[in-house]
N, C-alpha and C positions, 0 to 999 in steps of 0.2 A: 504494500500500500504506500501510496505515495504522501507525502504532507503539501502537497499544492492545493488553494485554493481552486475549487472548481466553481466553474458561472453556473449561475443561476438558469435553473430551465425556460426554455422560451414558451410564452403564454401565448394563449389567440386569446385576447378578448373579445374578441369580432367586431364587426361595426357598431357603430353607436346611432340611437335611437334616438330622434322625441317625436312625439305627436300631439295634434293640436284640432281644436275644432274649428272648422270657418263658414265662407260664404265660397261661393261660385258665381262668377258675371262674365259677362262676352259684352263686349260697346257697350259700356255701363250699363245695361241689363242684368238682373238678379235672374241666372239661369236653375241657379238648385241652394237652398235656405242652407243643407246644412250635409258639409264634405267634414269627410276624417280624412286628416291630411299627416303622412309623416315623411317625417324628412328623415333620411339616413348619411352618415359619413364612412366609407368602408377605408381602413387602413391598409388595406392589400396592398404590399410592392407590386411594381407594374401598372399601375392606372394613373389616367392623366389627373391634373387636378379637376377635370369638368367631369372624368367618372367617378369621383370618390362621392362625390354626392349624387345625390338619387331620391327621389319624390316620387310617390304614390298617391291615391283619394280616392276614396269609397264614395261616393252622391248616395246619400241617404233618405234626404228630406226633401219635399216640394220638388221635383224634378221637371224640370222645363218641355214638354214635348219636344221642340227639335232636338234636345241634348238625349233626353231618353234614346230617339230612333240615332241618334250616332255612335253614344254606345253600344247597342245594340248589332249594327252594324259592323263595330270591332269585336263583337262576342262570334259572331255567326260566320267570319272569315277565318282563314288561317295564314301562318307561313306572309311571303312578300306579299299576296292580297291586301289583309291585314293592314301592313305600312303601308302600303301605297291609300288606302282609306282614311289612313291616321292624317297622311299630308295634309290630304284633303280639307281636314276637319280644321276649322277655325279655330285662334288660340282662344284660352280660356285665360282668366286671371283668378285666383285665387287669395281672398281675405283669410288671415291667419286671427282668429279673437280670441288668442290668449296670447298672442304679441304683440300687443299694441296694432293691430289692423296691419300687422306683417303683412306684403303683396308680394306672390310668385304668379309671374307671365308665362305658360309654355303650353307646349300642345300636347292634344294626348296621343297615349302610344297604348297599344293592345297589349290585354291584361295576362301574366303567366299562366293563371287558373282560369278556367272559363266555365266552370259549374258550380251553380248556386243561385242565387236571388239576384237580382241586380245590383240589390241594396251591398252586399257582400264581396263583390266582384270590386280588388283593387286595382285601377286602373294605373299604368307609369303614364310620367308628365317629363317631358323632356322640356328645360327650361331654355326658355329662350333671351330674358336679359335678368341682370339681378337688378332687382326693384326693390327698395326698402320700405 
């Protein structure tokens, strides 16, 4: 046995988490009363700093009819279909109200999981500018 100090094990913490409740609007229009919105930060070597972050939202509440039939329409595609529908989709802005009316601008992108309620189905939001 040796008497060298050996290092300490390497931990995953994994990414780090918060979530928040908000609003959803397109052209100042109130599209859906009430998104579950989290934000993630993933510490992976390898990723740029615009992958380490990553946003999701669930549309819960009051759901806009054209917003409904565009989800839906990313539920019911797959694969490049899928993106090429997302382009499509106008961006969205998202109110954060437990940060002070936090605003993230980005479009959505089709959801990992596609079975369940709509209410359930987390959608990704590729953000388009940072807006405080």
């Amino acid at each position: 046995m040796s008497d060298r100090p050996r290092p300490e094990p390497a931990t995953s913490e994994g990414p780090t988490l918060s979530t928040g409740r908000g609003r959803a609007y397109r052209a100042g229009r109130l599209v859906c009363a009430g998104v579950h919105i989290t934000i993630g930060h993933d510490d992976r070597l390898g990723l740029t700093r615009r992958e380490r972050r990553y946003i999701s939202a669930r549309f819960q509440e009051r759901l806009d009819r054209s917003l409904r039939t565009e989800l839906i329409q990313l539920l019911r595609c797959r694969g490049a279909a899928s993106y090429r529908i997302a382009e499509r989709i106008e961006p969205i802005e998202l109110v954060i109200d437990e940060s002070d009316g936090h605003r993230i601008v980005g479009c959505l992108q089709p959801p990992q999981l596609r079975h369940g309620q709509l209410r359930d189905i987390e959608f990704g939001l590729r953000e388009l500018e940072p807006v405080s």
